[in-house]
Structures are given as C-alpha cells and as structure tokens.
C-alpha positions as a LaTeX table, in Angstrom:
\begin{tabular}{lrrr}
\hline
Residue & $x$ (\AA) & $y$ (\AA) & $z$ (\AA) \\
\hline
Unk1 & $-16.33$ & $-12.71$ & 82.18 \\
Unk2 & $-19.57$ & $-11.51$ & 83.08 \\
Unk3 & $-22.72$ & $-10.96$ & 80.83 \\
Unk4 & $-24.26$ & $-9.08$ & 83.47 \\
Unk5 & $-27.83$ & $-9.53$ & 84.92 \\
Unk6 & $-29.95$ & $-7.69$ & 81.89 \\
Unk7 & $-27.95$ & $-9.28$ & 79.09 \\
Unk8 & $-29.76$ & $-11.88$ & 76.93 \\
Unk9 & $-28.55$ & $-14.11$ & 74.36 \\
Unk10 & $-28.48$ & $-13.01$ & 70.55 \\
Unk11 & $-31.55$ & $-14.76$ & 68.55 \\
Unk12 & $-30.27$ & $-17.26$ & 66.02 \\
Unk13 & $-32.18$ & $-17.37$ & 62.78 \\
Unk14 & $-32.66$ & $-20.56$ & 61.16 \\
Unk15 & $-31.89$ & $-21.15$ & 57.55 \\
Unk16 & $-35.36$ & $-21.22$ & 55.37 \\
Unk17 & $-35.45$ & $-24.18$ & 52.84 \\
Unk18 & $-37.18$ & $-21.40$ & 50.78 \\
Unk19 & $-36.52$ & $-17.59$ & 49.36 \\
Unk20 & $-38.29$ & $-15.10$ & 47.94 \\
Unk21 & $-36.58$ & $-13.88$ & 44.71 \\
Unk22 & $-38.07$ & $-10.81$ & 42.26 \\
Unk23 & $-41.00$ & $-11.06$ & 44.98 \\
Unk24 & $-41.76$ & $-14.93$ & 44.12 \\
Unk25 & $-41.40$ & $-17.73$ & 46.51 \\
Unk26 & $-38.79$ & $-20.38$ & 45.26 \\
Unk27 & $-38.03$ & $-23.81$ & 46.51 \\
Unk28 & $-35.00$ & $-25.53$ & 45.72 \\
Unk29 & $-35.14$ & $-28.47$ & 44.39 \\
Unk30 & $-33.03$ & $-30.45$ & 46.95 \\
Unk31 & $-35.81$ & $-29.14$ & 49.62 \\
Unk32 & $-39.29$ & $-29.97$ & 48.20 \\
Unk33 & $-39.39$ & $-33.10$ & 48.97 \\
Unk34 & $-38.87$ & $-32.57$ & 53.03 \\
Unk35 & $-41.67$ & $-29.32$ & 52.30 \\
Unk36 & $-43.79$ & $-32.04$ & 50.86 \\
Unk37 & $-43.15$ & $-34.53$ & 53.78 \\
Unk38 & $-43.94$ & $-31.40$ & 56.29 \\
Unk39 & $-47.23$ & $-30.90$ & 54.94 \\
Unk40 & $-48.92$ & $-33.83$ & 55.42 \\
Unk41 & $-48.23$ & $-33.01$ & 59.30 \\
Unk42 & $-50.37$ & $-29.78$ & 59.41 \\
Unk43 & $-53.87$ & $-30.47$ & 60.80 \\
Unk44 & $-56.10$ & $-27.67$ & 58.89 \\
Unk45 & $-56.56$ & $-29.64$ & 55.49 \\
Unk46 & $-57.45$ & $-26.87$ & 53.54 \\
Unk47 & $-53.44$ & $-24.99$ & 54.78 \\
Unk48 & $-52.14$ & $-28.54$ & 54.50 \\
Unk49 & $-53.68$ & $-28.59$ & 50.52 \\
Unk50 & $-52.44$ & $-25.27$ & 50.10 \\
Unk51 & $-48.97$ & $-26.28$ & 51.37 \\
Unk52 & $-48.35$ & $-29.45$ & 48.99 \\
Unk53 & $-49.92$ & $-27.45$ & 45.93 \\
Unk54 & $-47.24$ & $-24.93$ & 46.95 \\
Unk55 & $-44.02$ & $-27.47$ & 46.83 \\
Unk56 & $-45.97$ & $-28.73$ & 43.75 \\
Unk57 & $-46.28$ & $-25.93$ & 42.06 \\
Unk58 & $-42.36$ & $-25.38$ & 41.87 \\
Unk59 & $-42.22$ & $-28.21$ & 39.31 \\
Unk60 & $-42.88$ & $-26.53$ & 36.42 \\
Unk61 & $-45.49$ & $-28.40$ & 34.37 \\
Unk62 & $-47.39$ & $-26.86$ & 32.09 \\
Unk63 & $-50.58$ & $-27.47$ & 32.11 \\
Unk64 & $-50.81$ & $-28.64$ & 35.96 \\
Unk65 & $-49.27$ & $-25.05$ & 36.40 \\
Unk66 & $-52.15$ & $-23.63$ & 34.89 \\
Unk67 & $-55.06$ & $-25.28$ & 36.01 \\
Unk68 & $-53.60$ & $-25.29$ & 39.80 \\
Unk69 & $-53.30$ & $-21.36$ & 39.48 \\
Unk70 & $-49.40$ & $-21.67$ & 40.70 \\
Unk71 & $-48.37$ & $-18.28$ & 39.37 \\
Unk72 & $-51.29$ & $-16.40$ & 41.19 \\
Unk73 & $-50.36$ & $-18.84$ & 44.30 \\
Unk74 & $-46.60$ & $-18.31$ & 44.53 \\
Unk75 & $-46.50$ & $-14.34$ & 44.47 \\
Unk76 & $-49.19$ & $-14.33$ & 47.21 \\
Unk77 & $-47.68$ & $-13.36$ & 50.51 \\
Unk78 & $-48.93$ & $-16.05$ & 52.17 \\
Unk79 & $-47.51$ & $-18.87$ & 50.65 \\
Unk80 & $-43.93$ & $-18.51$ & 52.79 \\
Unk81 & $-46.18$ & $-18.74$ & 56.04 \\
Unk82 & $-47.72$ & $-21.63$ & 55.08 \\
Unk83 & $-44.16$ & $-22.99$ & 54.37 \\
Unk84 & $-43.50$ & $-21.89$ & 57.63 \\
Unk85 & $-46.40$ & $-23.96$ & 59.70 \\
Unk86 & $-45.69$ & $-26.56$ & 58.04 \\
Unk87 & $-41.87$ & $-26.66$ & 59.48 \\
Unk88 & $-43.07$ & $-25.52$ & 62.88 \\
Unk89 & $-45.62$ & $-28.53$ & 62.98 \\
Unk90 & $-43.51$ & $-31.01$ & 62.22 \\
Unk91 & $-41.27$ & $-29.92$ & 64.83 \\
Unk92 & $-43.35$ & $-29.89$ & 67.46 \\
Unk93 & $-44.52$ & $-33.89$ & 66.06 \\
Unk94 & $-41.16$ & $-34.43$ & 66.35 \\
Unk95 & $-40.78$ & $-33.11$ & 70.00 \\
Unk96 & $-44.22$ & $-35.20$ & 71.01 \\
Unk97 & $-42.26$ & $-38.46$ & 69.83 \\
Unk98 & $-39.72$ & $-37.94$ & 72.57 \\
\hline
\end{tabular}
C-alpha cells in the first residue's frame, strides 16, 4: 500500500491536563501538582508567577482566592496558554537532558 508522494501523516493531539468548562479553566486535581512542577521551568518570572498562581488558584481557599484575584485570573483567556508554555518548556528541558 502506497500513501502516495503528497500524503502526510494525520496530526495527533495531545491530551491537555486542563479544560475549559462554562468558559473557566479547570485543573484536575490529580494534575496540579505536575502544572506546579512545570512552572518553575519557564524562564519569564512574571509568566512563571502567573502559572503557579494559576494551579494555585484551583484550590479553593477562601480568602487566598480573593486576595490572589483567582476568579478574574481563571476566566481570562490567557491562563490555558500559560498552562501551555509551561508544558512545552519543560519538554524541551527534558529533551536538553538527553
């Protein structure tokens, strides 16, 4: 069988350890601690900050959930980028180490 010369290979999506449900990002809980982990490999402290307060901020406390502005934080459209650096850094830290 022949895939022929102009035939490419289907693109494979990789499972998130996130979703977005009613338009707010959710973390499970079996995943924030590898989301936490990821962060601390992103270079740009101030996305690396806004990464951890994200995994943080799906611990529901309270007060820390006010004063850290975590409901503003998790609707923003952003926030599943950030998640997404973070994964794609510590992949390619991984790939380095080989």
């Amino acid at each position: 069988m022949s895939w022929g010369t102009y035939t490419h290979a289907p693109i494979f999506w990789e499972a998130k350890p996130y979703s977005i449900q009613d338009g707010k990002l959710f973390v499970p809980e079996e995943n924030r601690g590898e989301l936490m982990r990821d962060c601390g490999f992103i270079g740009h402290e101030g996305m690396k900050d806004s990464c951890q307060v994200i995994v943080y901020c799906q611990s529901y406390d309270a007060v820390a959930y006010e004063r850290m502005g975590c409901e503003e934080l998790l609707r923003k459209s952003t926030s599943p980028a950030l998640l997404d650096l973070a994964l794609q850094e510590r992949r390619d830290y991984e790939h380095s180490q080989r």
